[in-house]
C-alpha positions in Angstrom: 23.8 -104.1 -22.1 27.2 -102.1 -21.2 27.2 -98.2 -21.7 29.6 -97.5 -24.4 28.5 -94.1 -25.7 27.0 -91.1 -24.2 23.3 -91.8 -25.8 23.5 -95.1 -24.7 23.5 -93.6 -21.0 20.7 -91.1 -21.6 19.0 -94.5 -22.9 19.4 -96.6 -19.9 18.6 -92.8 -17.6 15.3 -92.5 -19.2 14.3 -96.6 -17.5 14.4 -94.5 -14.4 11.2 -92.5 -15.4 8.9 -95.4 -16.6 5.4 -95.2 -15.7 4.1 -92.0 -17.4 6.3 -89.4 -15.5 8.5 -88.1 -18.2 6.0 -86.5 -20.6 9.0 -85.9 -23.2 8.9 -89.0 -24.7 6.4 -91.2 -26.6 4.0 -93.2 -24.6 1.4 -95.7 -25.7 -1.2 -93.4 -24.8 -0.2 -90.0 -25.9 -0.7 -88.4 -21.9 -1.2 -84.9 -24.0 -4.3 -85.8 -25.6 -6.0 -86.1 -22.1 -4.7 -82.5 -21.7 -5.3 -81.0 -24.9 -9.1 -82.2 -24.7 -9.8 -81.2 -21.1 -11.7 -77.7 -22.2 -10.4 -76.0 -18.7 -6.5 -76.6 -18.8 -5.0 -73.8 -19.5 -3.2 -75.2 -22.9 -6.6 -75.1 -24.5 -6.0 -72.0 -26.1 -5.2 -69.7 -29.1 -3.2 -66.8 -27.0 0.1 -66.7 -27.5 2.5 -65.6 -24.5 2.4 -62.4 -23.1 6.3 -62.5 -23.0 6.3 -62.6 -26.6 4.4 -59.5 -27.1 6.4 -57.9 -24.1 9.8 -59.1 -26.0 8.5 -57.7 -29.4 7.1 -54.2 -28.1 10.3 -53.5 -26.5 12.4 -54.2 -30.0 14.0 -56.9 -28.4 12.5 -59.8 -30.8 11.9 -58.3 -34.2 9.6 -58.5 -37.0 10.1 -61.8 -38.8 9.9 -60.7 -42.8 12.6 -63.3 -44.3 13.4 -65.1 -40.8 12.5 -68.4 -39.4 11.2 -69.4 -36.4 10.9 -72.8 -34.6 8.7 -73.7 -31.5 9.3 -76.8 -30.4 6.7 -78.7 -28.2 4.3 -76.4 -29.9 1.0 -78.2 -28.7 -2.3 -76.8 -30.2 0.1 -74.0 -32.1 -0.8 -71.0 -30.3 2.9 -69.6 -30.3 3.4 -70.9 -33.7 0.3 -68.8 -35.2 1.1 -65.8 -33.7 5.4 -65.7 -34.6 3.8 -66.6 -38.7 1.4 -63.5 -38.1 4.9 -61.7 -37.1 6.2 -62.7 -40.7 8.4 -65.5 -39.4 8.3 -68.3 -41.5 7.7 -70.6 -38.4 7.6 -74.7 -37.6 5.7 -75.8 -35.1 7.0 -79.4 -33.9 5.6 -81.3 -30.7 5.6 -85.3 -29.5 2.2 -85.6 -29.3 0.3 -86.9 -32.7 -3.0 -85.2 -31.5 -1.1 -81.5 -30.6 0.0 -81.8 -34.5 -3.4 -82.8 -36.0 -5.3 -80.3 -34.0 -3.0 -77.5 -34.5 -3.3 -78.0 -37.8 -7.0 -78.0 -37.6 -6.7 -74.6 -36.0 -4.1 -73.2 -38.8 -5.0 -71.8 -42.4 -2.4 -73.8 -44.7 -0.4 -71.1 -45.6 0.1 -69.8 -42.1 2.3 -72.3 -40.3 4.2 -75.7 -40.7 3.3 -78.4 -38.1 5.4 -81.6 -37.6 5.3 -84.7 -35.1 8.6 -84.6 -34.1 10.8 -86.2 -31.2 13.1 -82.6 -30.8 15.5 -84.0 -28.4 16.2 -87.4 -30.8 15.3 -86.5 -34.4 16.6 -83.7 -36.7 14.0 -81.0 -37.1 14.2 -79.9 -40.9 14.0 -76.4 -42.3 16.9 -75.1 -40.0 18.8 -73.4 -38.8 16.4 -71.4 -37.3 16.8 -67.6 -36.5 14.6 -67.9 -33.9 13.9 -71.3 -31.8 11.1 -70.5 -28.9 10.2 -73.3 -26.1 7.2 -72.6 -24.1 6.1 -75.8 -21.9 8.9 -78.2 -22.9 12.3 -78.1 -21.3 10.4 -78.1 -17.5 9.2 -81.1 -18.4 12.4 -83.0 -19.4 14.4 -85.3 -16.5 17.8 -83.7 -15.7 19.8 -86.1 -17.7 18.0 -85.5 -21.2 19.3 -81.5 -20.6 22.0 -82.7 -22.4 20.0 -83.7 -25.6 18.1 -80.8 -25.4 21.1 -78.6 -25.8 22.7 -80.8 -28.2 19.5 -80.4 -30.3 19.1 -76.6 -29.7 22.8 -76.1 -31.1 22.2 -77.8 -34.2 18.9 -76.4 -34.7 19.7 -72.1 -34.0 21.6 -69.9 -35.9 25.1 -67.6 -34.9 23.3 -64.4 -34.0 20.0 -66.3 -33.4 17.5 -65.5 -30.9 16.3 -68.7 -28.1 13.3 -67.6 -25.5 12.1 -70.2 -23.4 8.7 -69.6 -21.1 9.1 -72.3 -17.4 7.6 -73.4 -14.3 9.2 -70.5 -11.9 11.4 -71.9 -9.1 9.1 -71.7 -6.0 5.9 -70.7 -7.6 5.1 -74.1 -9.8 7.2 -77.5 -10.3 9.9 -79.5 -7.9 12.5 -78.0 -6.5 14.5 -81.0 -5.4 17.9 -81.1 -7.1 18.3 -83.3 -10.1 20.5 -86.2 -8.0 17.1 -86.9 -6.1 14.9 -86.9 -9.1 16.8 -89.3 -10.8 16.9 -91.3 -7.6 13.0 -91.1 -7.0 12.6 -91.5 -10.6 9.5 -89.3 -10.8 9.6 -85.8 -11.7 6.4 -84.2 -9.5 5.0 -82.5 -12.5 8.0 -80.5 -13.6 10.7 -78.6 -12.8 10.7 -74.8 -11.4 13.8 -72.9 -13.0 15.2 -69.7 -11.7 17.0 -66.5 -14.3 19.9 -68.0 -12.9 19.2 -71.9 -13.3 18.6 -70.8 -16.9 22.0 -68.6 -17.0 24.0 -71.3 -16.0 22.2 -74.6 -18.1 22.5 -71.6 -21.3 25.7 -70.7 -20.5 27.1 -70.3 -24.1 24.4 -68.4 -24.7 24.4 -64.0 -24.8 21.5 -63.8 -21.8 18.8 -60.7 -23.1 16.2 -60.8 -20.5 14.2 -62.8 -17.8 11.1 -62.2 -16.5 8.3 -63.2 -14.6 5.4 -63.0 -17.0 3.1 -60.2 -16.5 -0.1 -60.4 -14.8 -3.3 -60.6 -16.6 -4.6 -57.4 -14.9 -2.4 -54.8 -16.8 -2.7 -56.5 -20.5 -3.7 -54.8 -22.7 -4.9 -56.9 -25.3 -6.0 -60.7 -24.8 -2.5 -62.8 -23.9 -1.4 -66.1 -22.3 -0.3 -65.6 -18.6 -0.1 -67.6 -15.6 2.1 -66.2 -12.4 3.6 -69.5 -11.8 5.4 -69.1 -15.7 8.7 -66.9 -16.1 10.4 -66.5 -19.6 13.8 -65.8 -20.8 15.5 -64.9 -23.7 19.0 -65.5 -25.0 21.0 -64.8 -28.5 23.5 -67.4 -29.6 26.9 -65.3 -30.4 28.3 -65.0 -34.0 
């Protein structure tokens, strides 16, 4: 094959990352299940992150009566359940068939919508969203797929809309080599730490809110997701 288009060259990118280490993409065996069912990983839960309550008690994400919300790589639907329980009418979408099933399992029919979607190569339905939330996903994506990702998030969030994203922090959890040696080694260590500024710069046409590291489990005050390794930003798309 020659490379004649753009997707054609994220096609022959993604070759570099056989062998299970680009967990963005579907697999013969779904590599999440093994996650989702190991009853210590941290993913096992129903908490929703503690940057979303932060983000909500300072007024900066509002109550979601008549808004719509989309977490993409949702997994078991923790986020998800608690943005519905905000009033947002919310979609869940992940890769993994057994993330949808179970968060399904987990969710009362009326509270949530969960789909098995691909987010970075099929059109999520229902949007645009005026609130699109990524908590676990875009660390995990190989530098080149970036591109789809934004594409995708573009299409998907509203003028005036509202994007948080929860990542590996740069020098506390993921690689920090630059994106020229991962796609040379082909392998992606586990993830990919971002800094406030990595994410400034890759969300540039985006109005930056806040960043944070997420706050430490010692001084919650009620029962929330939080790891120190994890930092979370949020953005609004301009009108």
């Amino acid at each position: 094959m020659r490379v004649a288009t753009v997707e054609q060259l994220l096609d022959v990118l993604d070759g570099l990352f056989e062998g299970g280490s680009d967990l963005t993409r579907r697999q013969n065996v779904d590599p999440w299940e093994q996650i989702f069912t190991r009853p210590d990983h941290p993913l096992n839960s129903d908490l929703p992150d503690v940057n979303l309550l932060d983000w909500h008690a300072a007024g900066l994400l509002p109550d979601g009566e008549g808004l719509t919300a989309l977490d993409i790589g949702c997994g078991l639907g923790r986020n998800t359940r608690w943005l519905a329980r905000q009033g947002y009418q919310t979609i869940g979408v992940d890769i993994s068939a057994f993330a949808i099933v179970q968060a399904r399992t987990r969710t009362t029919a009326t509270e949530a919508t969960f789909l098995e979607s691909d987010f970075l190569r099929e059109a999520v339905p229902g949007g645009p969203f005026d609130l699109v939330y990524d908590s676990g996903c875009f660390h995990h994506l190989p530098p080149h797929r970036r591109l789809s990702y934004l594409h995708a998030l573009m299409a998907c969030l509203k003028p005036g809309g509202l994007f948080g994203i929860c990542t590996f922090a740069a020098g506390k959890m993921g690689s920090d080599v630059d994106d020229l040696a991962l796609l040379k080694q082909g392998k992606l260590e586990g993830g990919i730490g971002y800094s406030a500024d990595d994410l400034r710069e890759i969300f540039a046409d985006l109005e930056p809110l806040d960043s944070r590291p997420l706050r430490p489990l010692q001084i919650l005050s009620e029962p929330a997701f939080t790891f120190a390794f994890l930092s979370a930003s949020l953005f609004r798309r301009p009108l």
